[in-house]
N, C-alpha and C positions, 0 to 999 in steps of 0.2 A: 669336745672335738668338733671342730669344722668340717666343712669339706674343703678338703685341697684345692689349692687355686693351681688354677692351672698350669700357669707358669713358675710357680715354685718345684724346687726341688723334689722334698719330700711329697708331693702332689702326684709327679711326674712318674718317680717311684710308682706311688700305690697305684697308680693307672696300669701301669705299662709294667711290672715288675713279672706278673706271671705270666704277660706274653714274652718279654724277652728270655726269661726261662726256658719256655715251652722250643723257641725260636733257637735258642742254642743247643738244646737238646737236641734237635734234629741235625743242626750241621753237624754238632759232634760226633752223634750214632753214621752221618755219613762221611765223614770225614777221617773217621776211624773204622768204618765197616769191617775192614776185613783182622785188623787188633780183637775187635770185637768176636768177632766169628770165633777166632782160633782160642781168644776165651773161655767161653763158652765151652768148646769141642776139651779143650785141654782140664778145665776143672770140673768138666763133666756137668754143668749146669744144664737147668731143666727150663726151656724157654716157654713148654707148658704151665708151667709153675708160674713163672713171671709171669704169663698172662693170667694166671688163676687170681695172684694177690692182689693183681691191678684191677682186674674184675673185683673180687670180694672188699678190696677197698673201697672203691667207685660204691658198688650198690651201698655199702652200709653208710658210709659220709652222707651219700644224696638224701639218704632217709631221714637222715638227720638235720641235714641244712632244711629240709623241707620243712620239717617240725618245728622247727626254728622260725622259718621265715612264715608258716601257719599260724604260730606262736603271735609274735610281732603281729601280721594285720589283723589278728582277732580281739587283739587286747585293747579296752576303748576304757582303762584306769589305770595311775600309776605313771611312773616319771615316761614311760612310752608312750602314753597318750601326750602328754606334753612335747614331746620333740616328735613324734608323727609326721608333721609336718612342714619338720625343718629340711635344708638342705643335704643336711647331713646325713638324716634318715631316709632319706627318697635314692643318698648314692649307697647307704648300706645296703639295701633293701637293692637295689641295683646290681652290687655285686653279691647278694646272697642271690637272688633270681637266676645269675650269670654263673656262678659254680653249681647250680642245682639243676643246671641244663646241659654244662658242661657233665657232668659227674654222671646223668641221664643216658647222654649221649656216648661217653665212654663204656658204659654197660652193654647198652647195643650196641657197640662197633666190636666189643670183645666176644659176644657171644661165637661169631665166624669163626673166629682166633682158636676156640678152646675146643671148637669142635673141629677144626684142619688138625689139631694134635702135631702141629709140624713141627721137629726136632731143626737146634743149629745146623746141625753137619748135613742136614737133605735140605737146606733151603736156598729158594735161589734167589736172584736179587730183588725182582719184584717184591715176593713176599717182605724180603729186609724190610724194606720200603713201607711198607703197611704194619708192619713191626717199629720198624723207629717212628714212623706218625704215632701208632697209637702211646708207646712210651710219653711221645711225646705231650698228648695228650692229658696224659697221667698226669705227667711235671705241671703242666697248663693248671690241669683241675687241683690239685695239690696246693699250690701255689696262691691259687684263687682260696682256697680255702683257708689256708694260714692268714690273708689279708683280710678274709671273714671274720674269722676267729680273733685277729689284732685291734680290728674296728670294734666290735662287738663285747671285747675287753676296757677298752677304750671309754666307752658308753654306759657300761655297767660301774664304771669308775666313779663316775660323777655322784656325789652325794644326795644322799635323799632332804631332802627340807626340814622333815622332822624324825627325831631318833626317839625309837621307846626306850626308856630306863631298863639296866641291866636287869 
């Protein structure tokens, strides 16, 4: 695996992919506010909730991307010390750094969230507004993290040099 040139397609994708995600998410949530709302109120969803999962997702991923990417700079044997140094590994290690701050920063932006306990049917637009960012955010870090998880798949692919016998 390369790292994407820039002006390729598939490059442009894995740049930009979980910001335009994150980026739609947010027109949609306001684009649709008030669909949404009456969702909500109508199938009796728990907007506490939605911020619990988003929260409980965020902290356990980040813990995880982090071990990962502790993993990776600590290891100095083995086919990672050989691409270390590549282009390839400096934009992995790029986007694992960039979901692991994101995912950081979703935590602490949700802790406000879990504690206003604010239900659909009592909020007002503001709050919306701080509700669909942080959604949004999720989609962002989500997304960031699937591209981790793609590269990282990608690079474990490549064979080792030498095979021990079965």
């Amino acid at each position: 695996m390369a790292w994407p040139k820039r002006r390729s397609l598939s490059g442009a994708i894995e740049r930009w992919m979980p910001l335009v995600c994150a980026v739609s998410t947010l027109g949609f949530c306001a684009l649709f506010q008030e669909k949404i709302m009456v969702f909500f109120i109508d199938k009796n969803l728990s907007l506490p909730q939605l911020y619990t999962a988003i929260f409980g997702w965020a902290s356990v991923v980040t813990g995880f991307q982090f071990g990962v990417y502790g993993l990776i700079l600590s290891k100095t044997d083995g086919f990672i010390s050989d691409v270390k140094h590549t282009e390839s590994m400096k934009g992995f290690l790029n986007y694992t750094a960039r979901a692991v701050k994101l995912g950081f920063g979703l935590t602490i932006f949700g802790m406000p969230l879990l504690v206003l306990n604010t239900d659909m049917k009592d909020m007002k637009t503001q709050l919306y507004i701080v509700g669909s960012i942080y959604v949004s955010l999720f989609v962002y870090s989500f997304a960031s993290t699937v591209r981790v998880a793609w590269i990282f798949a990608k690079l474990v692919r490549v064979p080792n040099r030498t095979r021990l016998p079965a």
